[in-house]
LUMMI-804078 format. One line per field, with one value per residue (C-alpha): residue number from 0; residue in one letter; x, y, z. Coordinates in pm, 1 decimal, padded with zeros to 6 digits. Each point is the difference from the previous one (the first is absolute). Layout:
BEGIN
n <- NUM  ...
res <- A  ...
xx <- X  ...
yy <- Y  ...
zz <- Z  ...
//
This chain:
BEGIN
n <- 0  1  2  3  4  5  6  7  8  9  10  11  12  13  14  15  16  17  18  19  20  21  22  23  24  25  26  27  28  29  30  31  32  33  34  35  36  37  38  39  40  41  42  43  44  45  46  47  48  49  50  51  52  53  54  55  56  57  58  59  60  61  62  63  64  65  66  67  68  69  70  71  72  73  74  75  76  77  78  79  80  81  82  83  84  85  86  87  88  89  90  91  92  93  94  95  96  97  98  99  100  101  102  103  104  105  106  107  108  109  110  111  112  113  114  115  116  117  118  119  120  121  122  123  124  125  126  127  128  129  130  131  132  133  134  135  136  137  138  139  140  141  142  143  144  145  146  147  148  149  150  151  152  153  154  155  156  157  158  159  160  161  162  163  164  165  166  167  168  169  170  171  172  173  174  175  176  177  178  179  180  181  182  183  184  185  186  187  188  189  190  191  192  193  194  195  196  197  198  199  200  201  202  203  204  205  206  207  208  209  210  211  212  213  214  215  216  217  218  219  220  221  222  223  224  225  226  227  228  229  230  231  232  233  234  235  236  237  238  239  240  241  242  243  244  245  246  247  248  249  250  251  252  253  254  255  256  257  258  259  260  261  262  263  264  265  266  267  268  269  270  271  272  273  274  275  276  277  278  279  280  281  282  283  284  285  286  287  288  289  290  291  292  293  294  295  296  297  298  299  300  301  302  303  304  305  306  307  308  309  310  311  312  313  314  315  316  317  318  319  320  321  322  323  324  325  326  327  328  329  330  331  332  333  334  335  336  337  338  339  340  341  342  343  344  345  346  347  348  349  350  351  352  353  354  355  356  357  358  359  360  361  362
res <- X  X  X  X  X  X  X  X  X  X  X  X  X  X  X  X  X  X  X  X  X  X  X  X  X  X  X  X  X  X  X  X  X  X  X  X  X  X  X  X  X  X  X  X  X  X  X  X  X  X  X  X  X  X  X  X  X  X  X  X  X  X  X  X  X  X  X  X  X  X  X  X  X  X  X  X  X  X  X  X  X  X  X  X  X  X  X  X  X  X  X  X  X  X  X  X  X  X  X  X  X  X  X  X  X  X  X  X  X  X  X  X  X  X  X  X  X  X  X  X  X  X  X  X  X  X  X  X  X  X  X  X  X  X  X  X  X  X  X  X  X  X  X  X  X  X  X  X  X  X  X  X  X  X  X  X  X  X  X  X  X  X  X  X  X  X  X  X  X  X  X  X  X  X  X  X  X  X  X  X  X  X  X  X  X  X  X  X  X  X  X  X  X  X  X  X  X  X  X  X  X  X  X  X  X  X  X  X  X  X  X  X  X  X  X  X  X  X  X  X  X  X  X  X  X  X  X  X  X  X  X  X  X  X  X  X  X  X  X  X  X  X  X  X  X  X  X  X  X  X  X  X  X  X  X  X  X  X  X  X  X  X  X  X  X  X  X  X  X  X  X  X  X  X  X  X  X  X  X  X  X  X  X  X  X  X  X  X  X  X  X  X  X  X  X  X  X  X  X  X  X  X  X  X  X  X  X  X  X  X  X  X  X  X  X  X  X  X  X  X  X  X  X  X  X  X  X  X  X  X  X  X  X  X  X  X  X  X  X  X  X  X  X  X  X  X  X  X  X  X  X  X  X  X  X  X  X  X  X  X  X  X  X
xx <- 00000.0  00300.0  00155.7  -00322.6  -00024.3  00349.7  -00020.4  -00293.8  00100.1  00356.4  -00048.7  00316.7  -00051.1  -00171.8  -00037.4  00124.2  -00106.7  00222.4  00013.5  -00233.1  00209.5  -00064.8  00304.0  -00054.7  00273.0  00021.2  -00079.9  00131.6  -00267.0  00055.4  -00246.4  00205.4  00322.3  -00147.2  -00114.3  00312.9  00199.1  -00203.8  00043.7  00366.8  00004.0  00194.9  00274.8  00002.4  00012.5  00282.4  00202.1  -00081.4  00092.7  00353.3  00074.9  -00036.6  00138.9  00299.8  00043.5  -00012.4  00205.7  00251.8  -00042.9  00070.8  00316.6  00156.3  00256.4  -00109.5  00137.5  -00020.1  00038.6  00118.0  00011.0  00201.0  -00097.6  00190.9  -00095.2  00236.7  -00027.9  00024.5  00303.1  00059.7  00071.4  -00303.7  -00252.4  -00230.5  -00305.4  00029.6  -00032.2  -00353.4  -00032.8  00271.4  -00114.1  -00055.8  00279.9  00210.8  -00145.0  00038.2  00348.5  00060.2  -00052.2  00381.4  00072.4  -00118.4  00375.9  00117.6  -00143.4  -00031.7  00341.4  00193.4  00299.0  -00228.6  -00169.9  00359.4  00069.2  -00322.7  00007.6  00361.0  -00078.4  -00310.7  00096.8  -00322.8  00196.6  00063.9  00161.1  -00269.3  00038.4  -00007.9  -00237.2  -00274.7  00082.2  -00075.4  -00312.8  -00155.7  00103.8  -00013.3  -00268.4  00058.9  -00302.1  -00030.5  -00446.9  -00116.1  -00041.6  00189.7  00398.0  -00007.0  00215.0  -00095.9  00256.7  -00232.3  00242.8  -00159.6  00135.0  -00061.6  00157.7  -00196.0  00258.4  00281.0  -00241.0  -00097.8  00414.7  00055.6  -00282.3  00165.7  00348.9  -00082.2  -00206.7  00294.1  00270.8  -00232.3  00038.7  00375.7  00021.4  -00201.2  00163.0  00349.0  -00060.5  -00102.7  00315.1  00221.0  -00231.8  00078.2  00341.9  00055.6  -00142.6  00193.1  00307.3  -00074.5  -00082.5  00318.1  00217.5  -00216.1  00146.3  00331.2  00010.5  -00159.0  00204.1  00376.4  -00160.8  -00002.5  00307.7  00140.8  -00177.6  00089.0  00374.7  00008.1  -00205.0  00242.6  00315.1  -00188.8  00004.0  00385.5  00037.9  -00284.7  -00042.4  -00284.3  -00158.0  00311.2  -00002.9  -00404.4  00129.7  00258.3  -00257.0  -00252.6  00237.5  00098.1  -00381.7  -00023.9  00319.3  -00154.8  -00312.7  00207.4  00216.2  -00328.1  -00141.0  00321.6  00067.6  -00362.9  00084.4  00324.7  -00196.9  -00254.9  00245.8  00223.7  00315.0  00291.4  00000.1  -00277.6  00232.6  00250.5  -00329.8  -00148.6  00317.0  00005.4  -00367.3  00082.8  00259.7  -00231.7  -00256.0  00244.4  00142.8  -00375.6  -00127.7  00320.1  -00081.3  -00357.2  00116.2  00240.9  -00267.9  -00270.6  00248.9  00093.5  -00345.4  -00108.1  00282.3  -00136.5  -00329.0  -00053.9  00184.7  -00245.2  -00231.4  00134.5  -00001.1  -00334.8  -00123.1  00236.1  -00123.0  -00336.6  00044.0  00151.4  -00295.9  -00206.4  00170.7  00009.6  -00402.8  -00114.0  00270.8  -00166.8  -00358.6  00080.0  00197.4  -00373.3  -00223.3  00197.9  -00245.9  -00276.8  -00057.9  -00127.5  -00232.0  00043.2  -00121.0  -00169.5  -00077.0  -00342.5  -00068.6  00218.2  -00271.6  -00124.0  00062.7  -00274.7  -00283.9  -00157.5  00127.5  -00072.9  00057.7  -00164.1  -00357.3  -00213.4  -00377.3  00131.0  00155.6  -00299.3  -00225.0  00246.1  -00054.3  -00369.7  -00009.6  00208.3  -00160.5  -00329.9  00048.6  00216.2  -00263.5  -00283.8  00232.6  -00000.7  -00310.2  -00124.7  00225.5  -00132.8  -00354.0  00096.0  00194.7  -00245.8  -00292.7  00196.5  00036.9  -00370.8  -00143.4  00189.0  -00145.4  -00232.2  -00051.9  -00284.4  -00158.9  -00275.6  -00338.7
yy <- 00000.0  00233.1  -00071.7  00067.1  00316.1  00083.7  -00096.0  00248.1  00283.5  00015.9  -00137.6  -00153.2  -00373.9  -00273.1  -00376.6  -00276.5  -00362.2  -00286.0  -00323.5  00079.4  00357.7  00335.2  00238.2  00357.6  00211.4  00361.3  00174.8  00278.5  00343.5  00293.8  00248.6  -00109.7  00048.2  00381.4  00045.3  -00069.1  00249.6  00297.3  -00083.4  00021.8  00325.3  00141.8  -00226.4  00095.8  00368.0  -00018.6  -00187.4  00214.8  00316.6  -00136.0  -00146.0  00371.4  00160.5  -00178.8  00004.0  00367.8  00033.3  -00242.4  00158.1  00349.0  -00059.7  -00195.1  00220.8  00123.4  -00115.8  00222.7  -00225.0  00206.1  -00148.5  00103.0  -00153.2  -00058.7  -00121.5  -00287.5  00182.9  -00279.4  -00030.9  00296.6  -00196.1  -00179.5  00093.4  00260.8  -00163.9  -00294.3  00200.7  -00050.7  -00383.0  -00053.2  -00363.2  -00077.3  -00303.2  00302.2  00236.6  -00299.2  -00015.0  00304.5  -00106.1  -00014.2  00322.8  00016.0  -00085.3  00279.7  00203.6  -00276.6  -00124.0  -00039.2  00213.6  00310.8  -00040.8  -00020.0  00352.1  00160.4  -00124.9  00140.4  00333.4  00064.7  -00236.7  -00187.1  -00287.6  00116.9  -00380.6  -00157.3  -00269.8  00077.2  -00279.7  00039.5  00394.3  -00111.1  -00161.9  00268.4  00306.6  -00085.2  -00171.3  -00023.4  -00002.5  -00047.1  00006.1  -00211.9  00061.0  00305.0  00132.9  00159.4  -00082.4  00161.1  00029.9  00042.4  00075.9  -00002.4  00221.0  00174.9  00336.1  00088.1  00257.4  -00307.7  -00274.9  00243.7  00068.0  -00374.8  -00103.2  00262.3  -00077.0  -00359.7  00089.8  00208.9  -00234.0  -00311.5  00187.7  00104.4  -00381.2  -00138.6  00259.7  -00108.7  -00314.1  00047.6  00187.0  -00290.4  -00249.7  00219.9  00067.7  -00393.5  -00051.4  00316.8  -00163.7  -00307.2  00115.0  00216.6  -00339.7  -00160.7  00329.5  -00073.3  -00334.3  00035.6  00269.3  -00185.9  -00289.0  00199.8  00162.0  -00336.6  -00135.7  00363.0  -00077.3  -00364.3  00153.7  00253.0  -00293.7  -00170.9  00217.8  00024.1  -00326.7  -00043.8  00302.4  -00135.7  00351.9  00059.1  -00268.5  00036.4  00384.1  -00089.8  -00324.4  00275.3  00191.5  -00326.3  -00034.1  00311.5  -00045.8  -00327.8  00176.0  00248.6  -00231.3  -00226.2  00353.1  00027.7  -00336.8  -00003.1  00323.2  -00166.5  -00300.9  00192.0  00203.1  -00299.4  00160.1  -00209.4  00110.2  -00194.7  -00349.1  00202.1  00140.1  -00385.5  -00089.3  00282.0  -00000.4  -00400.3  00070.0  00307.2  -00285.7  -00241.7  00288.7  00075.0  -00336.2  -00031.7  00352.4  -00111.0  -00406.2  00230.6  00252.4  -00275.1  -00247.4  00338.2  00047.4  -00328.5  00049.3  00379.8  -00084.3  -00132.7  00341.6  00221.2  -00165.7  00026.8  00344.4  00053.8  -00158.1  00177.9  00335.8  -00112.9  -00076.2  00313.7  00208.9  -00231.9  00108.9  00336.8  00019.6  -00195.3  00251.1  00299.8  -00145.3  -00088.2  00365.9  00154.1  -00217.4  00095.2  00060.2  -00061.0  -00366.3  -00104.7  00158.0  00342.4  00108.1  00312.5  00209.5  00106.0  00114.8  00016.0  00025.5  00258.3  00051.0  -00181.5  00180.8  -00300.9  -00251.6  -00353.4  -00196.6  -00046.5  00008.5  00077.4  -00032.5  -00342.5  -00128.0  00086.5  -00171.5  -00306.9  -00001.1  00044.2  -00290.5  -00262.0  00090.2  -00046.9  -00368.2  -00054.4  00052.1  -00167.8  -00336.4  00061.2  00058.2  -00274.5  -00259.6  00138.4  -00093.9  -00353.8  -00081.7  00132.3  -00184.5  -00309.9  00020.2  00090.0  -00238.9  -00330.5  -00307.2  -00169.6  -00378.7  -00125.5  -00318.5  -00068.4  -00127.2
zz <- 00000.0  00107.7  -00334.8  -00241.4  00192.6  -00016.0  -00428.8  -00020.4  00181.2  -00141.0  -00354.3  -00061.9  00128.4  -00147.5  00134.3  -00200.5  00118.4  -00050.4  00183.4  00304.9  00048.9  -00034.2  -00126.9  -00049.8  -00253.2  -00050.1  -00328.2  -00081.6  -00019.6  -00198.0  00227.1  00344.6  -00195.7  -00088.6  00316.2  00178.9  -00223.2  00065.3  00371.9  -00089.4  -00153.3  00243.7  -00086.6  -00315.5  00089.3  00206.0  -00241.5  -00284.2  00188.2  00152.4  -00309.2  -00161.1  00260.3  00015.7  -00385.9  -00041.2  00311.0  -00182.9  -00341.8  00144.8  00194.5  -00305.1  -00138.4  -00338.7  -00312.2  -00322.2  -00356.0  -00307.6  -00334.5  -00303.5  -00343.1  -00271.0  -00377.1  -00170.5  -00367.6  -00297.2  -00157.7  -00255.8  -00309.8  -00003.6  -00256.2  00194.4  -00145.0  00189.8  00322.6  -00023.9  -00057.3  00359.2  00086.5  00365.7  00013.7  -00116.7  00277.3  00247.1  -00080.7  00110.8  00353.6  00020.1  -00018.9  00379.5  00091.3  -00111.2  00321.8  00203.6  -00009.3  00321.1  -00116.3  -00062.8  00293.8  00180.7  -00136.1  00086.0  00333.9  00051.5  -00189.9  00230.7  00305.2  -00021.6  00207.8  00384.7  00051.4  -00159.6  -00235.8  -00368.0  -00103.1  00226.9  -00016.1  -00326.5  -00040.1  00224.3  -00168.3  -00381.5  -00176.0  -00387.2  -00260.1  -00363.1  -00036.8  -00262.3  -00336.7  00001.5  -00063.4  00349.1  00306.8  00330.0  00306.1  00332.3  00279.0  00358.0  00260.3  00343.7  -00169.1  -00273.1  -00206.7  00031.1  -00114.8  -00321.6  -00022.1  00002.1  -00269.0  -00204.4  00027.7  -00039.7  -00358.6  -00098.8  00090.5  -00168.3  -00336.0  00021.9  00086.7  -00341.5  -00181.0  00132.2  -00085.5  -00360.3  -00072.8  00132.2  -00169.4  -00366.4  00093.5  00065.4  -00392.2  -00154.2  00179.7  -00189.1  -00313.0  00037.4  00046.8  -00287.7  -00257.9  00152.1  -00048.2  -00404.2  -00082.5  00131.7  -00206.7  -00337.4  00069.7  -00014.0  -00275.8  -00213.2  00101.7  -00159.5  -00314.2  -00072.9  00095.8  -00292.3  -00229.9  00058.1  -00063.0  -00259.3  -00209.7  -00175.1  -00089.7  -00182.4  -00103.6  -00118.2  -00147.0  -00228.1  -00143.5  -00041.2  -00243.4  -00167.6  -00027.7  -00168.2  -00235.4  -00101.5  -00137.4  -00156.7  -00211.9  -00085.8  -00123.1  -00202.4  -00146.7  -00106.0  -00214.6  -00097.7  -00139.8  -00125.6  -00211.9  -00092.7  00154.1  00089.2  00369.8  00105.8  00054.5  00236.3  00206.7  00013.6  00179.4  00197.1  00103.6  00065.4  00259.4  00181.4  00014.7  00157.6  00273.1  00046.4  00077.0  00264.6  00185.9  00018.4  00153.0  00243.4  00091.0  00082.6  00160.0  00261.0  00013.0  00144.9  00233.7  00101.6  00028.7  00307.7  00198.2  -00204.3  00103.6  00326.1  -00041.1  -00136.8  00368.1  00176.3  -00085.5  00026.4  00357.5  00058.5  -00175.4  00176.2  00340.2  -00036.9  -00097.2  00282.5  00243.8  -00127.1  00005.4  00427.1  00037.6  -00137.5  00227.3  00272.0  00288.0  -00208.3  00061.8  00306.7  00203.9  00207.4  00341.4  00006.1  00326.9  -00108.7  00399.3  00268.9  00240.9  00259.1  00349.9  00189.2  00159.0  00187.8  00188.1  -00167.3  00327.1  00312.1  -00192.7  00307.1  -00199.2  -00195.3  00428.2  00158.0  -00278.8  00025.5  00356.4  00081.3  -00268.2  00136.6  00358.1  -00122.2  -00183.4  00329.5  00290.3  -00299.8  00009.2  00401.1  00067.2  -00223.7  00201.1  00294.3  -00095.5  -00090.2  00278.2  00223.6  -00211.1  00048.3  00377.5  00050.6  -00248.9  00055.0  -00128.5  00304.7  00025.0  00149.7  00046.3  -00228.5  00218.2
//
């Protein structure tokens, strides 16, 4: 009877029979569960307001921190065709991404720190990774430098001499980088232009030793006499002079001497051949050399691309760090799911201690 009345008036029992006993089990009920947090609302209150409290009082006696940020713009390389500046791909903008060691390398940020004693004994690295934060958005030929600091005029002084120093860098580099192939194609002229030396020196020892255009000269004038005396001994004939036996023999021997200048000629030939054309490739080379040397002295700076300081940034106005509004939010947040999940384990536990299961003998 006690336990029918006790099922009624509270609503969360109900009797389950089962081999001559009687066990009663809790169920779980929405309206008690509402009714015991609005008796708790005081609980809530409190937590709500210390949790506030304390955040703003936190927020508000963290020093301040002031973040300025410089920008810079990584400008396509100058010989490209300027039409193509609209069609940039975004594997080609992704690549980019590198470019964010330029002002983030540890050697810069050695320099600024001793130029504007950012370190007071701290360590570099974690000085580091809470001063500087590097940027490159996506999509875009932009890198930002954001450089968070308690003194506002330094931290817009660093951002700035960390853009300006990230250009001088990339520019430094892309004058070694063309003095490195101007170097080489220097040694590549050097190298051609010994070789045709050499190669004119054994032409000219040849034609010491092988006078073959002489040799090709005087054949020419035979040539020539030849003609002439065929020209005359066909007048002689055609006249029926005597002369014309003496010019057969004649013209028979300038045939014979002709025949052996032209054997000589193309037996030094054969032999010549191969160092012209040893010279013909040598002075290739060398034109060859010198073109691509003057095409890499004109693309000088032009090839890679540049860092441009586009803004160096302004000193900031506002501090960017404690953020009292976003602290406070945070807070009164995570105090309000905290005292929910206590509250709600207070309910159950006390549920459970007031509503145990009850065996009784069934009659």
């Amino acid at each position: 009877m006690d336990l029918d009345r006790r099922n009624r008036s509270s609503g969360t029992f109900c009797k389950v029979a089962h081999a001559g006993l009687i066990y009663v089990r809790d169920e779980f009920s929405v309206l008690d569960y509402s009714r015991y947090l609005r008796g708790r609302w005081k609980f809530f209150a409190i937590a709500l307001a210390v949790a506030g409290v304390l955040s703003a009082a936190i927020s508000l006696l963290l020093p301040k921190q002031y973040t300025a940020t410089a920008v810079l713009l990584i400008d396509a390389p100058a010989g490209n065709d300027p039409r193509s500046a609209t069609t940039v791909s975004p594997i080609y903008l992704e690549s980019l991404k590198t470019y964010e060691q330029f002002a983030a390398s540890d050697s810069l940020f050695v320099r600024a720190a001793e130029r504007f004693h950012l370190a007071d004994g701290a360590a570099v690295d974690s000085l580091k990774r809470r001063v500087l934060k590097v940027v490159k958005p996506r999509d875009t030929r932009l890198l930002e430098i954001h450089v968070t600091l308690p003194d506002p005029v330094k931290a817009q002084a660093v951002a700035n001499f960390l853009a300006q120093e990230s250009a001088n860098l990339n520019r430094s580099l892309g004058r070694q980088t063309d003095d490195e192939f101007i170097a080489e194609g220097q040694r590549q002229v050097d190298a051609a232009q010994v070789r045709l030396q050499q190669t004119e020196h054994a032409w000219a020892e040849m034609e010491k030793t092988h006078p073959f255009d002489s040799l090709y000269s005087e054949t020419s004038g035979l040539v020539e006499l030849r003609t002439r005396l065929q020209r005359e001994m066909a007048d002689e004939r055609a006249d029926g002079a005597p002369r014309a036996v003496p010019l057969q023999e004649e013209l028979e021997a300038l045939e014979r001497k002709i025949s052996g200048n032209q054997a000589r000629a193309a037996e030094q030939r054969s032999l010549a051949e191969p160092l012209e054309f040893e010279l013909r490739a040598a002075r290739a080379v060398r034109d060859s050399a010198l073109a691509r040397l003057s095409d890499l002295r004109a693309s000088a700076g032009i090839r890679g691309e540049r860092l441009r300081v586009i803004d160096p940034g302004i000193v900031p106005q506002r501090p960017s760090s404690p953020r009292v509004l976003l602290n406070v939010l945070a807070a009164l947040f995570i105090a309000a799911v905290g005292s929910l999940v206590a509250v709600t384990f207070s309910f159950v536990f006390q549920q459970r201690a007031q509503l145990a299961p009850v065996r009784v003998a069934y009659r």
